[in-house]
N, C-alpha and C positions, 0 to 999 in steps of 0.2 A: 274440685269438690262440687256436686252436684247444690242445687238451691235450696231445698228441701231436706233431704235426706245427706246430715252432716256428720256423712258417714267418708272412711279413703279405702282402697284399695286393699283387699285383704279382710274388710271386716264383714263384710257382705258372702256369703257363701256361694259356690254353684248351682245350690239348690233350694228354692225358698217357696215357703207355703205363704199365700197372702191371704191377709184378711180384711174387711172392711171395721169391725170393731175392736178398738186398742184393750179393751180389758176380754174377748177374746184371743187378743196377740198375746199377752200375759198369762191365760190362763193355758194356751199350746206352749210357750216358752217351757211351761214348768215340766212339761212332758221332755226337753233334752236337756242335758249332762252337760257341766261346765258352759253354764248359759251367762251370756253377758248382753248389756245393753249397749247398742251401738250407735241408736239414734232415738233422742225424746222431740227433738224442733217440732214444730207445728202441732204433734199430740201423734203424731206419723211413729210410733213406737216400734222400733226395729231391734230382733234381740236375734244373736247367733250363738249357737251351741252346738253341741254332737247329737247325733243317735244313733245306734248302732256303729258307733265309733267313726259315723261320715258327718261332715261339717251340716247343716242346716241353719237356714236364716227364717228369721219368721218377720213377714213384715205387714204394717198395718196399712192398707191403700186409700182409705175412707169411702165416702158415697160416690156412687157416679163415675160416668164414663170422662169427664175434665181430670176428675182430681188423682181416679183411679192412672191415667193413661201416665201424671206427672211421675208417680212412683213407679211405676214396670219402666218408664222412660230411665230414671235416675237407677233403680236395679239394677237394669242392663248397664249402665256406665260405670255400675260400681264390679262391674262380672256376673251377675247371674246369668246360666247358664238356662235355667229351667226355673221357672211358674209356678205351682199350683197356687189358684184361687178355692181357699175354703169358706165356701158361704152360704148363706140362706136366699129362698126362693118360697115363692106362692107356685102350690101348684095348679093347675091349669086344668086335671082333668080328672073324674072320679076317681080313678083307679089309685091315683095318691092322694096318702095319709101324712099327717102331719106328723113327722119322726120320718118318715121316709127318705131316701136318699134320690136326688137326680145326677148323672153322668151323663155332661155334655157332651155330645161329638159337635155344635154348632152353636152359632148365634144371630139370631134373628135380630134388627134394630133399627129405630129410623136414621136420617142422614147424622144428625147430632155431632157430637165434635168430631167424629170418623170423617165425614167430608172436607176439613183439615189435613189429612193427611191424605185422602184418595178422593181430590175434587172434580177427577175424569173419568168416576166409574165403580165402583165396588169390590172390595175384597170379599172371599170367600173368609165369614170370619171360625175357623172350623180351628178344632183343638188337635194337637199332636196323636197320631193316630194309636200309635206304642204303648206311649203314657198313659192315655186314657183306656186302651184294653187291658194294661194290667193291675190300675183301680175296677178298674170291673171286675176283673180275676181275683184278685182282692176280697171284694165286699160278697162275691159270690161265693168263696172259702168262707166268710165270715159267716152268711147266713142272712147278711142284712136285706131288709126290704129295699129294693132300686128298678131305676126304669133308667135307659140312655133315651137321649132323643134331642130336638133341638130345645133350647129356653128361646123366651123375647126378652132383650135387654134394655129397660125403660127408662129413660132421661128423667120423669116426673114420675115419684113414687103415688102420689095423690089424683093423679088426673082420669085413670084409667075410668071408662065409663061400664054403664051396664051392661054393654055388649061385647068390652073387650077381651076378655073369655075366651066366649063364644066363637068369637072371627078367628083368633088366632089360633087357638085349638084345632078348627077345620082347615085350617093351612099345617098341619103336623106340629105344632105348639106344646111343649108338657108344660112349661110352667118360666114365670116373668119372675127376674132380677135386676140388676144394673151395670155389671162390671163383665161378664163375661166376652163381650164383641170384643169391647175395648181391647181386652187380654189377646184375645186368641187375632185379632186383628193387629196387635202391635209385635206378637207375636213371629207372625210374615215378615214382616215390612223390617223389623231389627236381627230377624233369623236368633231366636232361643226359644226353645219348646213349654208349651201351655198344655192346661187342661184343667180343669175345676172336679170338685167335688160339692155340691150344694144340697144342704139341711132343709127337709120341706118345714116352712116353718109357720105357714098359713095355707087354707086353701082359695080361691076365689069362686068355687063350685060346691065344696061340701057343705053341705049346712053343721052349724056348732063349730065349724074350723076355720070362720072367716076372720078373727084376730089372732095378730102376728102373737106367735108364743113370745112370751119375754125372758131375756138373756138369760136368768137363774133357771128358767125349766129347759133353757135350750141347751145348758153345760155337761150335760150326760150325751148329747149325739152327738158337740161339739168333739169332745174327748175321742168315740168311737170313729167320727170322719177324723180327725186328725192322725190317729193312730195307722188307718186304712191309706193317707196319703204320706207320710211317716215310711211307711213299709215300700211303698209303690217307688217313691224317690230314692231311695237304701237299693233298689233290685239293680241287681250288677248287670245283666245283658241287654238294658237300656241303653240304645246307640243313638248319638246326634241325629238330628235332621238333615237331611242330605240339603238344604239350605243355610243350614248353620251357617254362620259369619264369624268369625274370627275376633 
């Protein structure tokens, strides 16, 4: 049994949408069918159900690349197979609006708890390539507003100065969060497929859009990305990783 998440074998699905906020994990929970709680310890609220009659787990990862990396770590021991992180992000450059969508293909980060696990050099921290073209395909049917590009994944949500913007953006930068390196970087390294979907939920460039939307006005985009990565997990000619592990 993993340390955290006091969950066994079997109750954890193939395919799991993670979130940083536990009354987010509760409010996608209610979106599948014959939903049950599998794990409350720590506040790490883990619920598995159906949707479209395929198993889903929905699990809470909390802040940051430490606490985020314990849960993907314990996920995978428990079988998941496949990732999605569904979360919120500052964007990074005018063109996004607060309701917008960002689709990572990468993630930018400093050393942080990643040099832990790769103290000789650097992963490419980049999302499943599949997965993540057919939440695009997706959100593109849907109509929704979205940009793919890289995020920077920040260890300090508070630190960021008045030029960090600015720098990163001119490095190809759309927009800063915390958990996605982690993901897509623990991703490699255990062989099971990532990819995120993130809620623009402030900007650090618009003006009027620089505080974070709060949860209650954030529960109408949550619902629409959830349902967009809901779909994308469900699509049958989704093939492993040609690094998959066993």
């Amino acid at each position: 049994m993993p340390a955290h998440i006091r969950a066994k074998k079997g109750d954890v699905a193939d395919s799991v949408i993670a979130v940083g906020d536990p009354a987010r994990a509760q409010q996608v929970a209610k979106m599948l069918q014959k939903t049950r709680l599998v794990n409350s310890n720590r506040g790490l609220l883990t619920f598995t159900g159906t949707y479209d009659r395929r198993s889903v787990t929905v699990a809470t990862h909390g802040l940051g690349g430490p606490s985020s990396a314990i849960v993907f770590e314990e996920l995978r021991m428990l079988g998941a197979k496949t990732v999605v992180r569904l979360g919120t992000a500052g964007g990074m450059v005018k063109g996004l609006k607060v309701g917008d969508f960002i689709i990572p293909v990468g993630a930018a980060s400093t050393k942080g708890s990643l040099e832990m696990y790769v103290p000789d050099g650097a992963l490419p921290a980049v999302a499943d390539m599949g997965l993540t073209l057919c939440i695009e395909e997706i959100c593109k049917k849907e109509g929704l507003r979205y940009t793919t590009g890289v995020v920077f994944s920040s260890d300090a949500l508070y630190s960021e100065d008045k030029g960090f913007a600015g720098r990163w953006a001119k490095r190809g930068v759309v927009g800063v969060e915390m958990e996605c390196a982690t993901l897509f970087t623990l991703g490699l390294i255990r062989g099971f497929r990532t990819a995120s979907l993130l809620i623009v939920s402030d900007s650090l460039v618009n003006k009027g859009e620089k505080e974070i939307l709060p949860a209650e006005r954030l529960e109408g985009f949550v619902e629409i990305g959830a349902r967009v990565v809901l779909k994308a997990l469900t699509t049958s000619w989704l093939l492993p990783p040609a690094h998959y592990k066993t």
